[in-house]
N, C-alpha and C positions, 0 to 999 in steps of 0.2 A: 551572756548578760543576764542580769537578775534583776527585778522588782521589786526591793524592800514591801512585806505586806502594809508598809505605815504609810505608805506613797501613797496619795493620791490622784488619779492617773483621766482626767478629762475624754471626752468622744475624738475618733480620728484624730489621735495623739499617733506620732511615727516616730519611734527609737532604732535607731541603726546597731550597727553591731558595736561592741566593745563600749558602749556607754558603762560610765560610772553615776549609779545614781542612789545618792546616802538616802539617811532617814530620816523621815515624818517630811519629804517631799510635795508640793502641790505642782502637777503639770494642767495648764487651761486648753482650754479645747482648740484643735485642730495644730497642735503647735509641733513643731520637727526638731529633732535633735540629734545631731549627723555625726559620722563614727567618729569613737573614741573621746568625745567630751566628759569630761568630767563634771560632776552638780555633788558638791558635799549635802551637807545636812541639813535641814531648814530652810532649803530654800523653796521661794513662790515665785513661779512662770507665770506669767498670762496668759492668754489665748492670742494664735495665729503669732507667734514666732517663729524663727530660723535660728538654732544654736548652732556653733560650729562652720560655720560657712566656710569654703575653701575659695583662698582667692585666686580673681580669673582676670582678664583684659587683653589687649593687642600690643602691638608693638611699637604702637607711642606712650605706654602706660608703663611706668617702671614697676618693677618689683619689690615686695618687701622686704626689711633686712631680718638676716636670718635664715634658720632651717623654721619648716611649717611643724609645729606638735600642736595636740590635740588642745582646744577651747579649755579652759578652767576656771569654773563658777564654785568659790569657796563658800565656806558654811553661814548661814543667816541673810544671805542675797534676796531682795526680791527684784525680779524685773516684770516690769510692766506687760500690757499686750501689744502685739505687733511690732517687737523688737530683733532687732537685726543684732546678733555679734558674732563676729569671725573668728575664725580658728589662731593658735599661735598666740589668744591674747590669754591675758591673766584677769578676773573680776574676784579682788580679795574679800576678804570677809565684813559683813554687814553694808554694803554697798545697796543703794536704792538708784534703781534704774527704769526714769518712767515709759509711758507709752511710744510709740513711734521713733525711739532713740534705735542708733545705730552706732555700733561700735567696731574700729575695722580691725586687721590684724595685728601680730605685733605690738601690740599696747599692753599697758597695764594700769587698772584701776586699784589706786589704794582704799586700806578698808574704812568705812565709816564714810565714802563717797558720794554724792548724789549727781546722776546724769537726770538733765530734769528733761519735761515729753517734748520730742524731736528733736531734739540735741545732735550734732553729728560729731564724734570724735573718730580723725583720719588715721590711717595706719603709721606707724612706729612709734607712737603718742605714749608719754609716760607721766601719767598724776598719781598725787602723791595722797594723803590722807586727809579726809576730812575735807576735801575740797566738792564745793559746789558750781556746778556746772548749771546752767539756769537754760530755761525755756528757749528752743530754738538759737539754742549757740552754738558754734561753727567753730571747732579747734581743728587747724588744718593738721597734715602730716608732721611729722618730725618737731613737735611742741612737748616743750617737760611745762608741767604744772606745778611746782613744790607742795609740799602741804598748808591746808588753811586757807588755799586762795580761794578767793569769789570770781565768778564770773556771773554777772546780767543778763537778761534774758537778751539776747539776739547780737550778742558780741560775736565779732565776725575775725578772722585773724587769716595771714595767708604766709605762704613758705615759698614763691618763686617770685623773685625778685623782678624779671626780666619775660615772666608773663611767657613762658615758651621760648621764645622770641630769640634767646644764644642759650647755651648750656652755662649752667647754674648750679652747686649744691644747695639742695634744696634743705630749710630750715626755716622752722618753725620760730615762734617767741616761745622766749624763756621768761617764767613769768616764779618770781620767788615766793618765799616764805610769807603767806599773811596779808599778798599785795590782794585787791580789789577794783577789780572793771565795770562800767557802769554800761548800763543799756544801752546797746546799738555802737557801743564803739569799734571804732575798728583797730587791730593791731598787724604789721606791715612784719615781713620775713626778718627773722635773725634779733629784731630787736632784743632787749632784755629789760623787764619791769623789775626794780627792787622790790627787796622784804620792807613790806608792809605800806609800800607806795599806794597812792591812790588814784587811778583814772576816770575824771567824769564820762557821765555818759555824754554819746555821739562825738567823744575826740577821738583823735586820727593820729596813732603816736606811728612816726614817722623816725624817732630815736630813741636811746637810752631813755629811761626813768630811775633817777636814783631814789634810792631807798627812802623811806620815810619820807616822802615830799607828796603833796599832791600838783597835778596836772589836768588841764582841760583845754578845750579846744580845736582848730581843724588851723595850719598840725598842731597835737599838744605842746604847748608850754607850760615851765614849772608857774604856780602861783605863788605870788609872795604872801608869807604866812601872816597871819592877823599878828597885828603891835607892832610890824617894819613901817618903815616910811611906804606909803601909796597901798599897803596893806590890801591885799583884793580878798578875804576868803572872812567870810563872815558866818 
C-alpha cells in the first residue's frame, strides 16, 4: 500500500493492508480503514470512522446476499465524522454522507446521493441517484430507492412482516422514481410507493401508493385531488 503525497492523512489514522487510496485525499483524525477498501479521488473522511467493516452476528441474525468484497468509496465522496460503512457495499461518485450515518453491507449508494447525520441504511439496500435520505431516517434491509426520491427526516420503513414471529422473505419498500416521504412516516415491508407519489408526513402506508397521487394519514389513504367533488388537498 502507498500514500499518494497529495493525501492528507490526520493523527492515529489506521490503514490496513491492501487499501486503495487515490489523490488529493483528506483522512480526519483517529479514523480506521480496514483491508482492501478502496477511496478514489477527492474524497473527505472525517474523524473517528470505520470503513470497511466486516460483517458479524449469531445465529438468529441472517446473512447478507452475496460474496463479501472489499468497501468502494468512488471519487468526489465526502463522509462525515463518526461514520460507519461496511464492506461489499458500493458509495458511487459525489455522494454526501453526514455525521453518525451508517451504512451496512451489500448496498449501493448512487452518485450525487445524500445520507444525511444518523441516517441508518440496512444491508442489501439499493438507492439510486440523486436521492436524499434526510436526518435520522431508517431504510431497513432489502429496500431499492429509485432515483430522485426524498425521504424526511425520521422516516422509519421496516422488512419483516410477521415481526420474527413465522418465517418470512424478508423485504423492504420499493419506493420509485421522484416519489417523496414526509417526516416521521412510517412505511410497512414489501409495499411499493409510485413514481412521483407523495406521502405526508407521520402516515402509516400499510399498501400500494400509485404513482402520481398524494397520500396521508394512519393507514394512508389516497387524497382526492383539488377541483373533484369533496376535494381535500389545498
Amino acid at each position: 500500500m502507498s500514500i499518494p503525497e497529495s493525501a492528507a492523512i490526520g493523527m492515529n489514522v489506521v490503514i490496513e493492508d491492501n487499501v486503495h487510496i487515490g489523490e488529493n485525499v483528506t483522512i480526519g483524525h483517529n479514523t480506521v480503514i480496514l483491508e482492501g477498501t478502496y477511496i478514489g479521488d477527492h474524497v473527505s473522511i472525517g474523524s473517528n470512522c470505520v470503513l470497511g467493516v466486516k460483517p458479524a452476528g449469531n445465529k438468529k441474525m441472517r446473512k447478507s446476499n452475496g460474496s463479501q468484497q472489499p468497501l468502494r468509496i468512488q471519487s468526489y465522496t465526502r463522509i462525515g465524522s463518526l461514520v460507519s460503512i461496511y464492506s461489499n457495499t458500493e458509495i458511487h461518485e459525489h455522494v454526501f454522507i453526514g455525521d453518525h450515518a451508517s451504512i451496512r453491507e451489500n448496498s449501493s449508494i448512487g452518485s450525487g446521493s445524500v445520507i444525511g447525520r444518523g441516517a441508518i441504511v440496512e444491508l442489501n439496500t439499493r438507492i439510486g441517484k440523486n436521492v436524499t435520505v434526510q436526518t435520522l431516517a431508517y431504510v431497513t434491509g432489502d429496500t431499492i430507492l429509485e432515483d430522485n426520491v426524498f425521504l424526511g427526516p425520521c422516516v422509519s420503513m421496516s422488512n419483516d412482516k410477521y415481526m420474527g414471529a413465522r418465517e418470512f422473505t424478508l423485504k423492504g419498500p420499493h419506493v420509485k422514481n421522484g416519489a417523496k416521504i414526509g417526516n416521521n412516516a412510517s412505511l410497512l415491508p414489501g409495499i411499493t410507493v409510485g413514481e412521483h407519489a407523495i406521502v405526508g408526513a407521520g402516515s402509516v402506508v400499510t399498501k400500494d401508493v400509485a404513482g402520481h397521487t398524494v397520500s396521508a394519514g394512519v393507514p394512508a389513504k389516497e387524497m382526492t385531488p383539488r377541483g373533484t367533488e369533496g376535494g381535500g388537498i389545498s
